[in-house]
N, CA, C and O of each residue as an XYZ file, in Angstrom:
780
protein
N     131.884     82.059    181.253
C     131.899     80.640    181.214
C     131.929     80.194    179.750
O     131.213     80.768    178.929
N     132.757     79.160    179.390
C     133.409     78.696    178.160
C     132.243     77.939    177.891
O     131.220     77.852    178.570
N     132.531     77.399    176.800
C     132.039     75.903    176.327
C     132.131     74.601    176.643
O     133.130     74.471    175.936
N     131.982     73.560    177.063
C     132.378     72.422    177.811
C     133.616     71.576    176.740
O     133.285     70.685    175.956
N     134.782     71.976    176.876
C     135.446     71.034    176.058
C     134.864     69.604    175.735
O     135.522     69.062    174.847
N     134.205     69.123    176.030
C     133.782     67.559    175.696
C     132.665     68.029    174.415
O     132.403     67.261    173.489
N     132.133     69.265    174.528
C     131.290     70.096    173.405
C     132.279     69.975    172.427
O     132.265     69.083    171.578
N     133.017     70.719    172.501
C     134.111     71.257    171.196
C     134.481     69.693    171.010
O     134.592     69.405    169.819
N     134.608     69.067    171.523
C     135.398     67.595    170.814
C     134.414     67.044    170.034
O     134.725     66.453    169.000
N     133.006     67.176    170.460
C     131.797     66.490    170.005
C     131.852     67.153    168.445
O     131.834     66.489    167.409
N     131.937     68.925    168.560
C     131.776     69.523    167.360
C     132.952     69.181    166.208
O     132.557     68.943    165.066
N     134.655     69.150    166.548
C     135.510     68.820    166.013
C     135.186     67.320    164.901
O     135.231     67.283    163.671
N     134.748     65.796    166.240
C     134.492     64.790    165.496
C     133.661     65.079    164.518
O     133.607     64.705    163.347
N     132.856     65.977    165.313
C     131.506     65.363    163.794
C     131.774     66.079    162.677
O     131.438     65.667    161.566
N     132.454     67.309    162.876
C     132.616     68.417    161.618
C     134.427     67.070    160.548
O     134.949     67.133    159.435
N     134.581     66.419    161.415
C     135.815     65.576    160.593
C     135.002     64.293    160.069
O     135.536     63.490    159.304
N     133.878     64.166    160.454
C     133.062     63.124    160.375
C     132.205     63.021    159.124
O     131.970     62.093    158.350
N     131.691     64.701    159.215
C     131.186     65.125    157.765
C     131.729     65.375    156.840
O     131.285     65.313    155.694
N     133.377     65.883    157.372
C     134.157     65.863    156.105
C     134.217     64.662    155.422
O     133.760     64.474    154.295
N     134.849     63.760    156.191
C     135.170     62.146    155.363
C     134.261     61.721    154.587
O     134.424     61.102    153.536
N     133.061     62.111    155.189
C     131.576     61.459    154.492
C     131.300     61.816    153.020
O     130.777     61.079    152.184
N     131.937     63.630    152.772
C     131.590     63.891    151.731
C     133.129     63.768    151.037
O     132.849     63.041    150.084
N     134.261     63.970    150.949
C     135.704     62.848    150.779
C     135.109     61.575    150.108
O     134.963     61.397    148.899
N     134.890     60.983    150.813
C     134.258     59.779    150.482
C     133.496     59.586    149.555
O     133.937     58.875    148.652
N     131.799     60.237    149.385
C     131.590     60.095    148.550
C     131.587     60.759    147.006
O     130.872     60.410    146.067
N     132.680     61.900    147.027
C     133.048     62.666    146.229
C     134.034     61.743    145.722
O     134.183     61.852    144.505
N     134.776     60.841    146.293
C     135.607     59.833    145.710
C     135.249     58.760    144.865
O     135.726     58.359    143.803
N     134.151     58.319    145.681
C     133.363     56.948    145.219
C     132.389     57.361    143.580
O     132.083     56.517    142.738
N     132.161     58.439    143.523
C     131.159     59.147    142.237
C     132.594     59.206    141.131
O     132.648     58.613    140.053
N     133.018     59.542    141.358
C     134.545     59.824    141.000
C     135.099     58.160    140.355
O     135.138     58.113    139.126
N     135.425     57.121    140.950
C     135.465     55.947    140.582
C     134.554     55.690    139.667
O     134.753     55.438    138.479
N     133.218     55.777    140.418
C     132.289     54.964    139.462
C     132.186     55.764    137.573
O     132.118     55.299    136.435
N     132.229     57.069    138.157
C     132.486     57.871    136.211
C     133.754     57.217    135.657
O     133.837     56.916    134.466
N     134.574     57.038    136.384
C     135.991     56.094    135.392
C     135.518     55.029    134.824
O     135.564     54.770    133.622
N     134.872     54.137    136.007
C     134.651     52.935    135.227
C     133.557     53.044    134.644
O     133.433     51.982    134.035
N     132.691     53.665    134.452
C     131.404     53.696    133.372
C     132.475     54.342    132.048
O     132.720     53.707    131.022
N     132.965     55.603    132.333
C     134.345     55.836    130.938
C     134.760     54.662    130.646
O     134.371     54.320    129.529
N     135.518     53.737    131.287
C     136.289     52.485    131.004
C     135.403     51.753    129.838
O     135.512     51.666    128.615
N     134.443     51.254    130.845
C     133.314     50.398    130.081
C     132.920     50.585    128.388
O     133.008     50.103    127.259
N     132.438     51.661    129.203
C     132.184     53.033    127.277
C     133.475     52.830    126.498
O     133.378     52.511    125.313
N     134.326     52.939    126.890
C     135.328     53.058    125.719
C     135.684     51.387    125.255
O     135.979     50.992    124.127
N     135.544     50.554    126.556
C     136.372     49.543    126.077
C     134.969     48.291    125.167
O     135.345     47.199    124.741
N     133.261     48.800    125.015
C     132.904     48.363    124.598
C     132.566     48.792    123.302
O     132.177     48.033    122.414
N     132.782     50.570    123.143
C     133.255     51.299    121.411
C     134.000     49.939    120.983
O     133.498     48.905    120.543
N     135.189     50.211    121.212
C     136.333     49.596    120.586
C     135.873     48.244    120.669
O     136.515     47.659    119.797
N     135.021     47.320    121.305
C     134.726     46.119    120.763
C     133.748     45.738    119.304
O     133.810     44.973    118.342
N     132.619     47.060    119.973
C     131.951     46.924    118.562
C     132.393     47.377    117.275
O     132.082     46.851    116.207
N     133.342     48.661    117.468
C     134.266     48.800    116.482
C     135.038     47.670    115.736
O     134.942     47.517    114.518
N     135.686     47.013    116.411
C     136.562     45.952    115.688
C     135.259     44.889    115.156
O     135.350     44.466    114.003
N     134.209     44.519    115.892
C     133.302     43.557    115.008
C     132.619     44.541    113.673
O     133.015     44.263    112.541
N     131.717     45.548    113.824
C     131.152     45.962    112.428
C     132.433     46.189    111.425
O     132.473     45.702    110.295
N     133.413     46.948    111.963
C     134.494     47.007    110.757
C     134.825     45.505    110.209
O     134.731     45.415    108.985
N     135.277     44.047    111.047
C     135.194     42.879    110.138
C     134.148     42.481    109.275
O     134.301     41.745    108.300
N     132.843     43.093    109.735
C     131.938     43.123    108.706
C     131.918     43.536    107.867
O     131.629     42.864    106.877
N     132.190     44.780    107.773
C     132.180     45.634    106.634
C     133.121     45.025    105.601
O     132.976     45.137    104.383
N     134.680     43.983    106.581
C     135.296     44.373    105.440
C     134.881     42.882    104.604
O     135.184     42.691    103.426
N     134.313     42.124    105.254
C     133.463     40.775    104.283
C     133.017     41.442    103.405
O     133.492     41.365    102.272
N     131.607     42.573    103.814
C     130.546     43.101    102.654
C     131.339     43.576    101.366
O     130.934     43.692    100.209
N     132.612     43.821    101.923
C     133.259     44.807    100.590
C     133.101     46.279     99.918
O     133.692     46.983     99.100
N     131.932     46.327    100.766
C     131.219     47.692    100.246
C     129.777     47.902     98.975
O     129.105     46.920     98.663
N     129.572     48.934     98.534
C     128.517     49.091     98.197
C     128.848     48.483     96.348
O     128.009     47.864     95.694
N     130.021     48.806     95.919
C     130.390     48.835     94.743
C     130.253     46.835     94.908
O     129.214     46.175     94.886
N     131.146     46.519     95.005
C     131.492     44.767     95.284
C     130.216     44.544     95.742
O     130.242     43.416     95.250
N     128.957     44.601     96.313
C     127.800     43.769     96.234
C     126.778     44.411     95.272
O     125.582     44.148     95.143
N     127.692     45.499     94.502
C     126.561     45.453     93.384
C     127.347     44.655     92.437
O     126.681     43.771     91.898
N     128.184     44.699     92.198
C     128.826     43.999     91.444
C     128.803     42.389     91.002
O     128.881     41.759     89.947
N     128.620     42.031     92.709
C     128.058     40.852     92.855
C     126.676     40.017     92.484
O     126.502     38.904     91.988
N     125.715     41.114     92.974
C     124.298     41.043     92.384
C     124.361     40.959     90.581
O     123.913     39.995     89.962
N     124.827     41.834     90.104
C     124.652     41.923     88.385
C     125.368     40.825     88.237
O     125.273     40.632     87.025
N     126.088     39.892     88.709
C     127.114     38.521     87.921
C     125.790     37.544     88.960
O     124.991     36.714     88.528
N     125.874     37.777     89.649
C     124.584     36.591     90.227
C     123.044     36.863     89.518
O     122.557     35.829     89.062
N     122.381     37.833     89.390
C     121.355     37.531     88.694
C     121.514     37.558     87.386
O     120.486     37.429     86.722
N     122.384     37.672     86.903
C     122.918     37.323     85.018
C     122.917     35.973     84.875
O     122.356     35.357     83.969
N     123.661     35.430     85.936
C     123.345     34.180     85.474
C     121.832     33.376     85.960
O     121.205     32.612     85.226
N     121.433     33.765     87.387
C     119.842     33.293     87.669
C     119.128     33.689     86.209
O     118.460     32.860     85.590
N     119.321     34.892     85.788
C     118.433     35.175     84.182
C     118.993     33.695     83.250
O     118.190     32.799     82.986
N     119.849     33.654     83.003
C     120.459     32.747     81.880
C     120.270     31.197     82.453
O     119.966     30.377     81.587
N     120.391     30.781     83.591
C     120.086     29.455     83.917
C     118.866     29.688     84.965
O     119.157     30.053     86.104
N     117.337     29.459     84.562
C     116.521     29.453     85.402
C     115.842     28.562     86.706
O     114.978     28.713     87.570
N     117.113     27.233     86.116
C     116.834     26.175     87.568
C     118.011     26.977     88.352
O     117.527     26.789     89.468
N     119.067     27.651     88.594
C     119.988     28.014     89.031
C     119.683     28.545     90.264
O     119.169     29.663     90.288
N     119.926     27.889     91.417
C     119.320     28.665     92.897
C     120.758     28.783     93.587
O     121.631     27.916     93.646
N     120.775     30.190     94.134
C     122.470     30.252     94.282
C     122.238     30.018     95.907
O     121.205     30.266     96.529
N     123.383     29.514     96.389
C     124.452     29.499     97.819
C     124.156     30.778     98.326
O     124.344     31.812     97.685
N     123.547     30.709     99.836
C     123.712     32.037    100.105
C     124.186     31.526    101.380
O     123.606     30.702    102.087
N     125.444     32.176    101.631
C     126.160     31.408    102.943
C     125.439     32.192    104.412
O     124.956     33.317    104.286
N     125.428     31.612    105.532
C     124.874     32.438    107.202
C     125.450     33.291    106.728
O     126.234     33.567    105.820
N     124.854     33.724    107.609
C     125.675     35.053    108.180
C     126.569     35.112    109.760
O     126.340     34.412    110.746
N     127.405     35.955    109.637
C     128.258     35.759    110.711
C     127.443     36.121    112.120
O     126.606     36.974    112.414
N     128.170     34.944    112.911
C     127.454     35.587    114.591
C     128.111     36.575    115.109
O     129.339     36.614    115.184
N     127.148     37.662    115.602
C     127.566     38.720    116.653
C     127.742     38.599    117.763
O     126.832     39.027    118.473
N     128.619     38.150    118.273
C     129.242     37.738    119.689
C     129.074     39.367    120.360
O     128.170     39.660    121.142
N     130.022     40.232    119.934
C     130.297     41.248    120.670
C     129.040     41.806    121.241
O     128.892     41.962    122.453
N     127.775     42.226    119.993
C     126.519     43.174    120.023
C     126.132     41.919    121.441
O     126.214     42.141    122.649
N     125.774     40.813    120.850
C     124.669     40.010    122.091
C     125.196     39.996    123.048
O     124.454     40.154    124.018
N     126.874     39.789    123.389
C     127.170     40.133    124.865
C     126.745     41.793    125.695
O     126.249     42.038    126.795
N     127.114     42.491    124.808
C     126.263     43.859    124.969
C     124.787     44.483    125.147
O     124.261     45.486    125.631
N     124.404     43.217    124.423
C     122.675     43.774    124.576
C     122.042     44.404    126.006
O     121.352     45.372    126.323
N     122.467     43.664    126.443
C     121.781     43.864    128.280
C     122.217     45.221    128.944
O     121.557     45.771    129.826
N     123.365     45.692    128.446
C     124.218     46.856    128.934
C     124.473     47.804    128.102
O     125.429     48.579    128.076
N     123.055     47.657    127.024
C     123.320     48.870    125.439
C     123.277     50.526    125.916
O     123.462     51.522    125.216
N     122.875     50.398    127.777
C     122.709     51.443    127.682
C     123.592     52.528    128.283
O     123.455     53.711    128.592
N     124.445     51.718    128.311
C     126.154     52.632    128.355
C     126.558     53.259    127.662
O     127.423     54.108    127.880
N     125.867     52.927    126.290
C     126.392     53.757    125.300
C     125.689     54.787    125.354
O     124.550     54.748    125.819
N     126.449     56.312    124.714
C     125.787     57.237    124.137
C     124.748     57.400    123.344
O     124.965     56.763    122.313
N     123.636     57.980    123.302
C     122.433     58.128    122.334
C     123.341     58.610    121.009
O     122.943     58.156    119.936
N     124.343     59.351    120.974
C     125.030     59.812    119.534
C     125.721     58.152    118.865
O     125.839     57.834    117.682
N     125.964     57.601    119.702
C     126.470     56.495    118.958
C     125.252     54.820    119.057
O     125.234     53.975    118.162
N     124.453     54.749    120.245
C     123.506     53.728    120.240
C     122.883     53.434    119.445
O     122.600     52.254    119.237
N     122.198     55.029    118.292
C     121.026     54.758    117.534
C     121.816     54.011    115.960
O     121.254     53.066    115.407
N     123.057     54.560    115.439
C     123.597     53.770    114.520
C     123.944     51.983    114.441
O     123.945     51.051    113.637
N     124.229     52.303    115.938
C     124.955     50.782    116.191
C     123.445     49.698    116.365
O     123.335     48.544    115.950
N     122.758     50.242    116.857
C     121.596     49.613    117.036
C     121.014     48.937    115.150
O     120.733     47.861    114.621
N     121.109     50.376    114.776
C     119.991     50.463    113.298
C     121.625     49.159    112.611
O     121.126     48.215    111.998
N     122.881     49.083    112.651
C     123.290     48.072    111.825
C     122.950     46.807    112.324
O     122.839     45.806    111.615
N     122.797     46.838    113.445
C     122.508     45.017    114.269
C     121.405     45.114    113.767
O     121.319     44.137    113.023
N     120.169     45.894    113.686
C     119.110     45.358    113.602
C     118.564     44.794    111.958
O     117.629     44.019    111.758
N     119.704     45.623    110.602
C     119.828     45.207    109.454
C     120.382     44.167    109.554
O     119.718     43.395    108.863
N     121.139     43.679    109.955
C     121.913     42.496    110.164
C     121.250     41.435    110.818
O     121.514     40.339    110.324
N     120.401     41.416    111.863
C     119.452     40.541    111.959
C     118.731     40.135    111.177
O     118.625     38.922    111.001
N     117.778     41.340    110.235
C     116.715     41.138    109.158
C     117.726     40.379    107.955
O     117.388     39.281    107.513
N     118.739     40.925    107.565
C     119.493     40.092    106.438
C     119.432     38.775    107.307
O     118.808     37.955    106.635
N     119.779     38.266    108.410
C     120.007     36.863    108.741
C     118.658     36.057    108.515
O     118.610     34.959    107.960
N     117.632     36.713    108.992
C     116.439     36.265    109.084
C     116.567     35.983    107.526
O     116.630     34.850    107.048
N     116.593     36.978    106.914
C     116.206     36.805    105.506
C     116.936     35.621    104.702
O     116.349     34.917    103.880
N     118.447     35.478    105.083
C     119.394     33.942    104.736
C     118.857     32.805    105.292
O     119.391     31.736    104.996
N     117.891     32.809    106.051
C     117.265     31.339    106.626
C     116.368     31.232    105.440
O     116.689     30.420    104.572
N     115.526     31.785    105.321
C     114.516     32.049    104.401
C     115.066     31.757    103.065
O     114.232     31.086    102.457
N     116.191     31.993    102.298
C     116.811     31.670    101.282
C     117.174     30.366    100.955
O     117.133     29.846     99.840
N     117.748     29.585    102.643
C     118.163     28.745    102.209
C     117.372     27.295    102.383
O     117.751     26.124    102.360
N     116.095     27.940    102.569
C     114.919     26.434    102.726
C     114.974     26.403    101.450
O     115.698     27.007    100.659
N     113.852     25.376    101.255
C     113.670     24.541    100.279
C     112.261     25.732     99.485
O     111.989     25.870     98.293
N     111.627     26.406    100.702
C     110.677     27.221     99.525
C     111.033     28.311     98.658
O     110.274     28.790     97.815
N     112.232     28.699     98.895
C     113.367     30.029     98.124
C     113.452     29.107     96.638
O     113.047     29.654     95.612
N     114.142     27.310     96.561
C     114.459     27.031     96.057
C     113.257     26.474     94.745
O     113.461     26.425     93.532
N     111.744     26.030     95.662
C     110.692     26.367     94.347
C     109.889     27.431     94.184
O     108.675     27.343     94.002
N     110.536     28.493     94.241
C     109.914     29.622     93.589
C     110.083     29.951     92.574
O     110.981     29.208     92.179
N     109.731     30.858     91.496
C     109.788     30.673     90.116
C     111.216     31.906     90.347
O     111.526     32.701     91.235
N     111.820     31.484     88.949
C     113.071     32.355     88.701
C     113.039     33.799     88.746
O     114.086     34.394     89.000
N     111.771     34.557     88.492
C     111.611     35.841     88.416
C     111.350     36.357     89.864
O     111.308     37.534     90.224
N     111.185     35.254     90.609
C     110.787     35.237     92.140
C     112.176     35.631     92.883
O     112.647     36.667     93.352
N     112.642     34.125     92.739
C     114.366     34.474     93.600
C     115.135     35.406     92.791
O     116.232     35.789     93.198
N     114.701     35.769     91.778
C     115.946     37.360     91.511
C     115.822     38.443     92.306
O     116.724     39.052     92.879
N     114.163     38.744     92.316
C     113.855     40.007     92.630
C     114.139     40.114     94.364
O     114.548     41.166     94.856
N     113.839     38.775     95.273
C     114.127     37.834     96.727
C     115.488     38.574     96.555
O     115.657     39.690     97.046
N     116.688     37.772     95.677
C     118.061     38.064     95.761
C     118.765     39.363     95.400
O     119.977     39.519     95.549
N     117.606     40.656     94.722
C     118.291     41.815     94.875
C     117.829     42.178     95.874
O     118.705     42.873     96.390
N     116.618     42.145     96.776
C     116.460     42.439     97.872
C     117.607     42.528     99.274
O     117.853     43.295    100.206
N     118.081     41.238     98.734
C     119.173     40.261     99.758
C     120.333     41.537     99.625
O     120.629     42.246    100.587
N     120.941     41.694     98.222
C     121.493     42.257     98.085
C     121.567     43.934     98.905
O     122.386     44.387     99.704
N     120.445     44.480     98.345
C     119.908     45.583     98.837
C     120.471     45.782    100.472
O     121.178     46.674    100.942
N     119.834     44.536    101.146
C     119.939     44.852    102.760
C     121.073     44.903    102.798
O     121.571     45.937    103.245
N     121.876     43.897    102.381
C     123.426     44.158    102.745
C     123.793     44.978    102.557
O     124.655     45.187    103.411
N     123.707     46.056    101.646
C     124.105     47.299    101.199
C     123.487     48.415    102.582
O     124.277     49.196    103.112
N     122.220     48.349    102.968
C     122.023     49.491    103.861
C     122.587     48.949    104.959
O     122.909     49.872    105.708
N     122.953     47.554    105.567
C     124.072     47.310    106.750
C     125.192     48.095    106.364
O     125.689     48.978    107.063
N     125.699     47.643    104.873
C     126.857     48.509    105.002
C     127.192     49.785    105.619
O     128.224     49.945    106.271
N     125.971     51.061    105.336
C     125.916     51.946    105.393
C     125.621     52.132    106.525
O     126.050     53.243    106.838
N     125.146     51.691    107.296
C     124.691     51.756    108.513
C     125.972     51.582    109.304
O     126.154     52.468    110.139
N     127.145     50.393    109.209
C     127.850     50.413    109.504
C     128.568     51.309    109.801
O     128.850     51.753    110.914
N     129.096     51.797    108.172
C     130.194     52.951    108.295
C     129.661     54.100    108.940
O     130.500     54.951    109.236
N     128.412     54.353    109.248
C     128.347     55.712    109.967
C     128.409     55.193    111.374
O     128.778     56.084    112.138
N     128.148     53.937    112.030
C     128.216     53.688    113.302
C     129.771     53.847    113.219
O     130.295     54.445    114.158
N     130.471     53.444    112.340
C     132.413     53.125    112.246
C     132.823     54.699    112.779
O     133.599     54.921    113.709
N     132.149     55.693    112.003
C     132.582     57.467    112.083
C     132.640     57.660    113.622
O     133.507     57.805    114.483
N     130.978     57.576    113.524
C     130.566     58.069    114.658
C     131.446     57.127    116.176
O     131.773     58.092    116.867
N     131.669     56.542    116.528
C     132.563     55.939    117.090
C     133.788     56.207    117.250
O     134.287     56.291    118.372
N     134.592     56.416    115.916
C     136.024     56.892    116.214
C     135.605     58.609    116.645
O     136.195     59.298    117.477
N     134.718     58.909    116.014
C     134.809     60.505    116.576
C     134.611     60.874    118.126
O     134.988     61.909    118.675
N     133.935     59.791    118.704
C     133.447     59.588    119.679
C     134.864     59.882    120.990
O     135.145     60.634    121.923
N     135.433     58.638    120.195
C     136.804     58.303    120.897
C     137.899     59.474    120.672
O     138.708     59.625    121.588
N     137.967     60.029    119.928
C     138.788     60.985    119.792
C     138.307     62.522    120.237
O     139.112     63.440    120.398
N     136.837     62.655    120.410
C     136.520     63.904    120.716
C     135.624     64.151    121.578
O     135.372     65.312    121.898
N     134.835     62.853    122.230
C     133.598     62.817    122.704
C     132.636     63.201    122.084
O     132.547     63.336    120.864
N     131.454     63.504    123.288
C     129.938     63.412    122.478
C     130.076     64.559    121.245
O     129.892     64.446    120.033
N     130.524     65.844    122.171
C     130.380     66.794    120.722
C     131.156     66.657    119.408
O     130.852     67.101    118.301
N     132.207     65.955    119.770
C     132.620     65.742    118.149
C     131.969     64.594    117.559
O     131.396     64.877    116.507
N     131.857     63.041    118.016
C     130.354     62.808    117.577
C     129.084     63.216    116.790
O     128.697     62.903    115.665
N     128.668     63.853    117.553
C     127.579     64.711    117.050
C     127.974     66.223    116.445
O     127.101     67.087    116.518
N     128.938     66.477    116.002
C     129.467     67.239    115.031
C     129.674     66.318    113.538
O     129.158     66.750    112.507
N     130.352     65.218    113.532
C     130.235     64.059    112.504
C     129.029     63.604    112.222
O     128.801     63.051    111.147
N     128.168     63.767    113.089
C     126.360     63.358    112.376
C     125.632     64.663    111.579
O     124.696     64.799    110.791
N     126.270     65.235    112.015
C     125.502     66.363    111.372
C     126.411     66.823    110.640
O     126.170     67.939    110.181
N     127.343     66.379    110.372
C     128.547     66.746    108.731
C     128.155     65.563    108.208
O     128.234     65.679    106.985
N     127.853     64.709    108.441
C     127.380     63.264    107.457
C     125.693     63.159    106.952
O     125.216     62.386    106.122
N     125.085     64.084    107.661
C     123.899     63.854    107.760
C     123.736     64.910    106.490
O     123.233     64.744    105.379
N     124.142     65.656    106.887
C     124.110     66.737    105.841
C     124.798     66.339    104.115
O     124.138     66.559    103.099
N     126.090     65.786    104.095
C     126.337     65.668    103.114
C     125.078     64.565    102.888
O     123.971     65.074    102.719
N     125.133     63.623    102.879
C     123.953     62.581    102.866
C     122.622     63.038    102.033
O     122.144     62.372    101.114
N     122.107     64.273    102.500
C     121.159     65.433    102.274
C     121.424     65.867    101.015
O     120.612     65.782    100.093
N     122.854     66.470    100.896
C     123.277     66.941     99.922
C     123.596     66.078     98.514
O     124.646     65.436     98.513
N     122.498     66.015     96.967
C     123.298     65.148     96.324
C     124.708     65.267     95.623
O     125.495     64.396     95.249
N     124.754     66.587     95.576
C     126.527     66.563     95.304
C     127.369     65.838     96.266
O     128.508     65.746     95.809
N     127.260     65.327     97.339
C     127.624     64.796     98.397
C     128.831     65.521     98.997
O     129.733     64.785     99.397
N     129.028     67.085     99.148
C     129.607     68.306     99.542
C     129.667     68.061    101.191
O     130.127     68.932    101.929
């Protein structure tokens, strides 16, 4: 005596039943890694294009020192002289991102993080400049205030360009080339021959 064909049909559905199920959600895991890839890449490349317009305002490390020695030459030489320190630009891209920072990679989050968060403190610090108590402080006051100013902008810079590396390496090689560029930057960095 066989099996009750209405058995075998029972076993057929369900064994096509469990297939689809795992089809299915072998598909759906599958989607969702594209679009978390998507996301990841297409919010690199946003913050990419904003810190690089930053950077290219700052000018770099040379041009805001440069800037500092012709600005406090003259704060030295004219001591009522309280200079213009313009806002700072809004970060559209980072604050639309904030809520969803955690898409990003830990090889690229902790740079991008550490320049927004210089970039905040410099902003904070341009409010502060441009009240009225920056403006009666004694001259030896707002120089040392305005190389400070200077200063931060300089470690955004830097902060920048390694979030800038680390990013394109990102995009071109993933995490491990990433984190092959932190630890070739980290190192020269280390190194003062800068090898």
């Amino acid at each position: 005596m066989g099996i009750d064909p209405r058995i075998w049909q029972a076993i057929v559905a369900g064994a096509f039943l469990a297939l689809g199920w795992i089809v299915n959600g072998w598909q759906n895991r599958r989607e969702a890694a594209r679009r978390r890839h998507e996301r990841l890449r297409d919010s690199h490349r946003a913050l990419y294009a904003e810190i690089g317009t930053n950077l290219d305002a700052l000018g770099g490390p040379d041009v805001l020192e440069a800037h500092e020695t012709t600005m406090v030459a003259r704060m030295e030489s004219e001591p009522d002289f309280v200079p213009f320190v313009p806002s700072e630009r809004p970060m559209p891209v980072f604050e639309g991102l904030v809520e969803h920072v955690h898409i990003l990679p830990r090889v690229t989050i902790d740079p991008i993080v550490a320049y927004y968060s210089q970039m905040q403190a410099v902003t904070a610090l341009v409010q502060d400049m441009r009240g009225p108590a920056f403006a009666s402080l004694s001259a030896e006051r707002r120089i040392a205030i305005y190389r400070d100013y200077i200063g931060m902008k300089t470690q955004a810079f830097l902060y920048g360009d390694y979030a800038l590396h680390l990013i394109a390496s990102f995009a071109e090689g993933g995490k491990s080339a990433a984190e092959k560029t932190a630890a070739r930057l980290s190192s020269r960095d280390a190194d003062p021959s800068g090898r």
